[in-house]
C-alpha positions in Angstrom: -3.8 23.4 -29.2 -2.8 20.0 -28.5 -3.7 18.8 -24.7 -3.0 15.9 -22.6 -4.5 15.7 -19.5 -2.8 13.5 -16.3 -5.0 12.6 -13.1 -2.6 12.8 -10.0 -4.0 9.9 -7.5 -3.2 8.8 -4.2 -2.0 5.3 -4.7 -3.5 2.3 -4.2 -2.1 -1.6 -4.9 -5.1 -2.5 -5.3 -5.9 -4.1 -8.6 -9.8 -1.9 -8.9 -8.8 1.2 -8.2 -6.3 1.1 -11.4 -9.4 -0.4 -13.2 -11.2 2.5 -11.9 -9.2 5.0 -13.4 -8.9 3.0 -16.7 -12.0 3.9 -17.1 -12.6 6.8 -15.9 -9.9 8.0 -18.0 -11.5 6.5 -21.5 -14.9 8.4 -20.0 -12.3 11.5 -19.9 -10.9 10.7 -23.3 -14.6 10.4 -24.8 -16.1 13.5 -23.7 -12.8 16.1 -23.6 -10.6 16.9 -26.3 -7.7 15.7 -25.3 -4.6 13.8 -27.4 -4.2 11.5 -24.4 -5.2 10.9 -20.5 -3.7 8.8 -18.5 -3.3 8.8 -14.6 -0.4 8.2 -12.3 0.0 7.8 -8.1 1.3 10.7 -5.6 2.7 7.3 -3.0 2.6 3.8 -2.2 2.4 2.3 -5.9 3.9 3.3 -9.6 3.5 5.1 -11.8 4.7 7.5 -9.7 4.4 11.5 -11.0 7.7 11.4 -12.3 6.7 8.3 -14.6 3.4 10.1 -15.1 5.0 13.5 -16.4 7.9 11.5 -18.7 5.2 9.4 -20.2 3.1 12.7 -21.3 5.9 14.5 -22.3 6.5 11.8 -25.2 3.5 12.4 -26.7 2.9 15.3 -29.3 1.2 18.0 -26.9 1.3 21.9 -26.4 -0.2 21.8 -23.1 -0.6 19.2 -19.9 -3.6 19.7 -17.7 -2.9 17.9 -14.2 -6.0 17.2 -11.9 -4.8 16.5 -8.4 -7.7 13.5 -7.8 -8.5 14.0 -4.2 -11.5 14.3 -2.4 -10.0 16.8 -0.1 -6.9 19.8 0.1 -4.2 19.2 1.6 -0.5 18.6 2.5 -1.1 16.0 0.1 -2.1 17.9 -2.7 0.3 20.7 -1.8 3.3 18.1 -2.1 1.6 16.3 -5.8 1.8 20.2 -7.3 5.3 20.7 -6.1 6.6 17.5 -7.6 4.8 18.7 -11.0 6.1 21.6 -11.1 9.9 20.8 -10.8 9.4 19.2 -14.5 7.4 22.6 -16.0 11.4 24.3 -16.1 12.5 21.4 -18.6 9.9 21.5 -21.4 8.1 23.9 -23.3 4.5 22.1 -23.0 2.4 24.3 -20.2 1.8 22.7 -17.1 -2.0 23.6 -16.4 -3.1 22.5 -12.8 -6.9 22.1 -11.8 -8.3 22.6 -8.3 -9.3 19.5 -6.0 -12.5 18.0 -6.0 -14.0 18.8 -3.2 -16.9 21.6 -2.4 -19.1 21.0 -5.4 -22.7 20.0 -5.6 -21.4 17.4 -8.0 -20.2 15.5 -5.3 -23.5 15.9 -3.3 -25.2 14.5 -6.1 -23.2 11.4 -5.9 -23.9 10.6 -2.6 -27.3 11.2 -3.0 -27.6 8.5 -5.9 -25.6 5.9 -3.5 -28.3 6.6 -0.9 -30.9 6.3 -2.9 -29.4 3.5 -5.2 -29.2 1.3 -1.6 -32.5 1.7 -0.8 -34.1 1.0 -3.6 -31.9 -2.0 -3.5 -32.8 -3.1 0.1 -36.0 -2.5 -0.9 -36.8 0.7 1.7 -39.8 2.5 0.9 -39.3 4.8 3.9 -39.8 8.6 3.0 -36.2 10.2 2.8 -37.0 12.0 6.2 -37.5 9.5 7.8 -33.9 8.0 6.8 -30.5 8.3 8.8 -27.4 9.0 7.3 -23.8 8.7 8.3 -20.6 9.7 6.0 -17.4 8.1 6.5 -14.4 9.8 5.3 -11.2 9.1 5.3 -9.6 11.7 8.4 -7.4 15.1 8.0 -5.9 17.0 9.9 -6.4 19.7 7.8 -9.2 22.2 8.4 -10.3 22.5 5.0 -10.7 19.1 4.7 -13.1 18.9 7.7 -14.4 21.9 6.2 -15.0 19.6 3.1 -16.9 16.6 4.2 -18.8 19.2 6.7 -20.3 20.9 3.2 -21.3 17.6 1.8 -23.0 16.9 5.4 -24.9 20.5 5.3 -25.8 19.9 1.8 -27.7 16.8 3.0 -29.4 17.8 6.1 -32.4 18.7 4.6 -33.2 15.5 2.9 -33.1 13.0 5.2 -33.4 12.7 9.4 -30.1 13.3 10.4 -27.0 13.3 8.5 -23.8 13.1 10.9 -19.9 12.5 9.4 -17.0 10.1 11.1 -13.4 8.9 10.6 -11.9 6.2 9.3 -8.7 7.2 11.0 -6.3 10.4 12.1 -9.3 12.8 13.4 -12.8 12.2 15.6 -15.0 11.3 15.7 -14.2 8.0 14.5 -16.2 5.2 13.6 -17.2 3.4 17.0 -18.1 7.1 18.3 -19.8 7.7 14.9 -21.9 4.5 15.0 -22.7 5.4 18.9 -24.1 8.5 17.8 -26.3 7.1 15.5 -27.5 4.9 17.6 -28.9 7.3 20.6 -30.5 8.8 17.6 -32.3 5.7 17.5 -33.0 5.1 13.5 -35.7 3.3 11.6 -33.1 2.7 8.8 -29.3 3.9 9.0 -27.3 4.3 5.5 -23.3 4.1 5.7 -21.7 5.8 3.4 -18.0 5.3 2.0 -16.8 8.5 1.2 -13.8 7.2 -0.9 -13.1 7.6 -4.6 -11.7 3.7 -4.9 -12.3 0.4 -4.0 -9.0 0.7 -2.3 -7.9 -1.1 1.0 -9.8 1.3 3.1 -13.0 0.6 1.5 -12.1 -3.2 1.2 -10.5 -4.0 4.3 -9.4 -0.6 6.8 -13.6 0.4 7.0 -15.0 -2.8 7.9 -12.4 -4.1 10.7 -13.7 -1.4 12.8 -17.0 -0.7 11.1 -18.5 -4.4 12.0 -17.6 -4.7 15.5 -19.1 -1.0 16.0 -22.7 -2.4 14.2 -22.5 -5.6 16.5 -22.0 -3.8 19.4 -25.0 -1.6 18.6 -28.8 -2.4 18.8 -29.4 -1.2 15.3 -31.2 -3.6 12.7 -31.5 -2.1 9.4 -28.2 -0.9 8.9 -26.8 -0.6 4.5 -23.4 0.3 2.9 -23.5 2.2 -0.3 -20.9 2.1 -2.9 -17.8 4.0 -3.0 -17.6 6.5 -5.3 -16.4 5.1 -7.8 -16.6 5.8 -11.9 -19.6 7.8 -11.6 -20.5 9.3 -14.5 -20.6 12.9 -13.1 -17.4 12.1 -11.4 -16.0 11.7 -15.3 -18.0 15.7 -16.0 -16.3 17.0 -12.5 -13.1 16.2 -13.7 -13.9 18.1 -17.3 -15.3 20.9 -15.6 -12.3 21.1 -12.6 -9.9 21.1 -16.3 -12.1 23.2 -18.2 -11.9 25.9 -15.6 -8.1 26.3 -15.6 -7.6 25.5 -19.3 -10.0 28.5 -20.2 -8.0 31.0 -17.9 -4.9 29.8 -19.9 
């Protein structure tokens, strides 16, 4: 059988996150067997799904395996599987779509490597217990999106002092009551990290106009940002694994 396989993304206009999934699309390409992959955006920039779909359906494929690339479920998701779907009725190659990425230990894992990737970086020879961590996501109001950066949270608790989430925006806490939290906790070293996929405008810009003044109005001295996520590798075998799942029960 001849596959192609199309990531569904938010949107972004910013010039990395296509980069991004450039290549995380040629890491897709070199480990799957796929005929194609390419990627296309749910909002705010083309190629929109429409373009996405048209584009895949020109190629010579039996099947389409569609990976809604979010971090979290959603009204969001819900509406990229409905567009999908209203092409499925015109052409004979299956529409296969995966789960989201959320609630796997892969993601864990990720986070874990930014943490630990910072302080060797900053040159932090603290014990892990003795480090503070705080997880900013982006904000739902969706329950199982809470329920989604809560896992990666519990997941963590173990390893380091505390671990505590915040918002970038729509739910609280946000980030000035997240960094206030951190602070009563009174850290020896405090790790940010951006819990976003691309270096979008949230990570670029949105984060940081509230994230700074919260850090200057605090009393804390060692404070370090991680990376995003990014175009992890294990990102790249999350992806295979999400498709693999759906394309086996096909």
């Amino acid at each position: 059988m001849k596959r192609g396989l199309l990531l569904i993304d938010r949107g972004s206009r910013e010039r990395e996150a296509s980069e991004e999934l450039d290549i995380i699309c040629q890491g897709i390409k070199a480990k799957g067997d796929y005929v194609f992959t390419d990627y296309c955006f749910l909002e705010v920039e083309p190629p929109y799904i429409e373009d996405g779909i048209n584009k895949c359906l020109k190629e010579n494929i039996d099947s389409l395996t569609i990976v809604p690339y979010f971090l979290y479920p959603g009204r969001k998701i819900k509406n990229a599987v409905t567009d999908v779907m209203k092409f499925q009725k015109d052409t004979k190659v299956k529409f296969v779509v995966t789960k989201q990425m959320s609630m796997h230990k892969t993601l864990v894992d990720v986070v874990e490597n930014r943490i630990s990737t910072t302080l060797k970086e900053n040159q932090i020879t603290l014990t892990t217990d003795e480090v503070d961590v705080i997880i900013i996501g982006h904000g739902s109001k969706d329950p199982n999106a809470q329920m989604s950066l809560d896992y990666i949270v519990n997941e963590l608790k173990d390893s380091y002092r505390n671990v505590s989430r915040c918002w970038l925006e729509i739910e609280q806490p946000d980030i000035f009551e997240g960094i206030k939290k951190c602070e009563k906790d009174n850290p020896k070293v405090l790790i940010i990290v951006f819990y976003f996929l691309h270096e979008g405008a949230h990570v670029k810009t949105d984060i940081n106009n509230d994230l700074i003044p919260a850090l200057k109005n605090s009393n804390m001295k060692n404070t370090f940002i991680t990376k995003h996520i990014g175009t992890d590798e294990k990102i790249i075998d999350l992806i295979l694994e999400r498709a693999r799942e759906v394309e086996n029960a096909n």
